[in-house]
N, C-alpha and C positions, 0 to 999 in steps of 0.2 A: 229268765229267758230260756228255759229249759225244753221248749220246742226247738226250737229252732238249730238249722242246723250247721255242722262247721264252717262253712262259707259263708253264714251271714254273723257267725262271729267273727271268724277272719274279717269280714268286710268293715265291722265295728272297732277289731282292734287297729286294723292298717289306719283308719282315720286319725284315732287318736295318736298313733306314733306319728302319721303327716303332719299332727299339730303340735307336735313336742312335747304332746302329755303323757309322758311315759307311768306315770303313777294310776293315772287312768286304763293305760293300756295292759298294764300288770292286773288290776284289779280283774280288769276282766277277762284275763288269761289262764287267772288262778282259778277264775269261778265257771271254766270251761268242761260240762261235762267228756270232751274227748278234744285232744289237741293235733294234729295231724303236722305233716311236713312243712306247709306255710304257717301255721297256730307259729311252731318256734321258729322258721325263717324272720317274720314279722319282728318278731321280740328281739332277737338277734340282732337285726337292723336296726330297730330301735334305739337299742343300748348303745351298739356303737355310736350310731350316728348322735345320740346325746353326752358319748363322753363319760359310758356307764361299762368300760369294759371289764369289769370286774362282772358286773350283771352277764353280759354278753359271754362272756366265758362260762361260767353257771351253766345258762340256759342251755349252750353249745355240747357242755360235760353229759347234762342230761338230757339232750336230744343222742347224742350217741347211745347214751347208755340204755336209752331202753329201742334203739332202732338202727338201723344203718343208714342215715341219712347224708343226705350232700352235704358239700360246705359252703355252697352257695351265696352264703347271706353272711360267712363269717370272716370274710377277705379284711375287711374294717378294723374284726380284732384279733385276726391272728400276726399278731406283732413280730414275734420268731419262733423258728424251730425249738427254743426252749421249752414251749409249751407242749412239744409232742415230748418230750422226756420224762416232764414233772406228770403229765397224768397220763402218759401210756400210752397214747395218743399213736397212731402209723397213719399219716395224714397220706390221703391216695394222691395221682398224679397233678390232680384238680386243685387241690391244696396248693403244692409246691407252687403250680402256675398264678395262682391267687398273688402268692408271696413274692415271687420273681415280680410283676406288673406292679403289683401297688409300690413295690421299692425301686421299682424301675420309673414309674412316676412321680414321684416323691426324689427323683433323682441320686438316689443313693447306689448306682450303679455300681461301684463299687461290692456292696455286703449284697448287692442282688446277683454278684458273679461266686461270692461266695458260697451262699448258698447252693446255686447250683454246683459247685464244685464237690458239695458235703452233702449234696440228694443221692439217696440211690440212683445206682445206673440207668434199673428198669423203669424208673419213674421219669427220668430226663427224653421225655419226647418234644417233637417237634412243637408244640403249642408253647413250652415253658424253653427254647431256646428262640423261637419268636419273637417274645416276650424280651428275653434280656437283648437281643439284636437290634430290635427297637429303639430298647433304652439307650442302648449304644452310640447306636447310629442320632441319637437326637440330642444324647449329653454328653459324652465322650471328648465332646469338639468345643465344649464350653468353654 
């Protein structure tokens, strides 16, 4: 499939991660002449969403490393702020807010205050105190 071009591989690989074929969806990720910023979003969501966050990590290590990409797609497997220590990681203010919502939904309001209390300052805006306020205001009262 060497004509064709990134978007009609993306379009091939989003299919098979819709149908939980992730082993299909790798094959044909690997065999991408050029991977762009959905190529690894795709894979990313993939892995999470199958339960492959070991994969989902990988992918995520080596979408940074060769670009400066969003974290869009990795809200699923970025579990905690451990993982900006073990590989170096300075996750921007989008990260943090990922992290605050998914554990603000998951109800763990608690370690979603925590976190923000151990975020940089400059990164604590108004989207990621939103976020835990939310939480708040909906489990708090449990």
């Amino acid at each position: 499939m060497p004509n064709r071009d990134p978007a009609a591989w993306n379009a091939m690989i989003t299919a098979y991660v819709d149908e939980g074929l992730m082993t299909k969806a790798n094959e044909l990720s690997d065999s991408m002449p050029y991977k762009d910023l959905v190529s690894c979003n795709v894979m990313i969501d993939g892995y999470a969403k199958s339960g492959l966050e070991g994969e989902a990590l990988n992918c995520f290590i080596l979408m940074l490393a060769e670009s400066d990409y969003s974290y869009q797609s990795c809200d699923l497997m970025w579990g905690n702020l451990g993982i900006r220590c073990a590989y170096g990681l300075k996750p921007r203010a989008e990260a943090y807010c990922c992290l605050v919502d998914i554990l603000g939904c998951g109800k763990l309001v608690e370690e979603a205050i925590r976190v923000v209390n151990q975020m940089p300052p400059e990164k604590c805006d108004g989207a990621v105190l939103g976020d835990l306020l939310g939480a708040c205001k909906l489990y708090m009262l449990e």
